[in-house]
C-alpha positions, 0 to 999 in steps of 0.5 A: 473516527470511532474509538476503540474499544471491545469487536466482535470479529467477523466470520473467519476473522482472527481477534486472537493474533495480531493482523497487519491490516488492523495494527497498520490501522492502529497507529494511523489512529483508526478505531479497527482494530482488536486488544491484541492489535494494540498490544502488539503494535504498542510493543513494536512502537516500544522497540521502533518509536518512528513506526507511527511515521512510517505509517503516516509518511506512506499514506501521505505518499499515496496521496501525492503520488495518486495527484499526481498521477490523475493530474499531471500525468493523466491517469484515469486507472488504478489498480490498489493491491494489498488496499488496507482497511478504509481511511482519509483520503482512500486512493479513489477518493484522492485520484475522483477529487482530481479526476472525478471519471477516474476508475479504481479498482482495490484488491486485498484478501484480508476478511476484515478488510473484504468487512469494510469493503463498502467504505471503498466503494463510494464514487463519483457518479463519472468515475467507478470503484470496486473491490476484489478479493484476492491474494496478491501472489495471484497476478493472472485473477487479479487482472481477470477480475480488475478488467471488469471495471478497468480498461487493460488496453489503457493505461494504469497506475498499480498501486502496491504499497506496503504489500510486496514485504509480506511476500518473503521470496524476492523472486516470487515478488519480482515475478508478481511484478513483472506478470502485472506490468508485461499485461499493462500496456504503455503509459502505465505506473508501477507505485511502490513503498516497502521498509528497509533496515537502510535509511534509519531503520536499523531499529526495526529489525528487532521489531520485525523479528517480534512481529514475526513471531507474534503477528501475521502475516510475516514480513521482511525487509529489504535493500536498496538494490532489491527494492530497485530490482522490482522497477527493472525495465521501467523509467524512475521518476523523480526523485527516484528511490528515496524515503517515501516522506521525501517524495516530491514533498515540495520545498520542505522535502530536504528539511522531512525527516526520512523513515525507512521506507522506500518509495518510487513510481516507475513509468512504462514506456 
């Protein structure tokens, strides 16, 4: 792990406003990030302390559910939409450790993240990794470009953590939903984390309200029943819609102290 200190921002990257990718890197104690990263992520931290938890509670999340998915359930395919900057225990390295002929394809159309793109792509020599960028509005591409790598005709797990926040209409956001899971065919998982102002999150409002106006992208919250919406005609798994630290955390899920941010896994039948 470097240590933060002066960048130089490559070409078409901001250094002078605060990017989710590079703060979300920030409070997971990654060195990718730029002074006013860590001004902006210190004055959210100020008005919600429990962000850190989020961000650490959502990681932990991908890693159980991506064991989950390439071991239990036999998934060899998958799709990370809004994939973030590299850090421990990326979604290939999680899923190739379980199945080492696991194909994973990451998507992100943030400059800085395209930059480190070639952290991503390590494989196994039985599995394979590649990177697209696109925006996460752009379902069609992202399917066209990801059956490059991955076989459509089987079963795939879409990741999107964190990502469909940042996409302000609901209904736009079910609509980028839905396009993704009509074109996978049966057997494939639908992975989802997004903040709530429910589950002890009150406190991130105001702190939303700031991010919007001092950062980028724009973000918002939402409830229990839009969050449920985005899953419609898919089964829940177990423990259906709860905090993402509770999700299948072993015997110690009742004593995890809940963040607000929703996560769920939905199986297509």
């Amino acid at each position: 792990m470097t240590e933060p200190g002066p960048r130089t921002a490559p070409a078409r990257v901001r250094a002078d406003i605060a990017h989710n990718a590079r703060v979300w890197n920030y409070w997971l104690g990654g060195g990718d990030h730029y002074p006013v990263d860590r001004v902006v992520g210190d004055r959210v931290t100020g008005m919600y302390p429990s962000i850190g938890e989020v961000a650490r509670a959502d990681r932990a999340f991908l890693g159980r559910v991506v064991r989950h998915l390439a071991g239990d359930a036999g998934i060899g395919q998958f799709l990370d939409i809004g994939t973030g900057l590299p850090t421990a225990e990326n979604t290939h390295e999680v899923a190739q450790h379980t199945a080492p002929d696991a194909r994973v394809v990451y998507v992100d159309n943030d400059p800085i993240v395209l930059a480190h793109a070639r952290s991503l792509l390590t494989s196994s020599p039985e599995g394979a990794t590649e990177y697209i960028e696109a925006d996460a509005r752009h379902p069609e591409r992202i399917l066209r470009a990801a059956g490059r790598t991955l076989d459509l005709g089987r079963p795939v797990a879409v990741m999107m953590l964190g990502i469909l926040n940042f996409v302000l209409d609901t209904d736009e956001a079910r609509s980028i939903v839905t396009k993704l899971m009509d074109a996978l065919p049966s057997g494939s998982h639908l992975v989802l984390t997004h903040p709530t102002l429910e589950l002890g999150g009150e406190g991130n409002e105001a702190a939303m309200r700031f991010w919007n106006e001092n950062a980028t992208p724009p973000i918002t919250a939402r409830s229990r029943s839009e969050f449920a919406s985005f899953l419609d005609g898919l089964d829940i798994l177990e423990p259906g819609i709860v905090s993402c630290s509770r999700w299948r955390a072993g015997a110690a899920a009742s004593r995890t102290p809940e963040v607000a941010q929703f996560g769920a896994v939905g199986h297509k039948r």
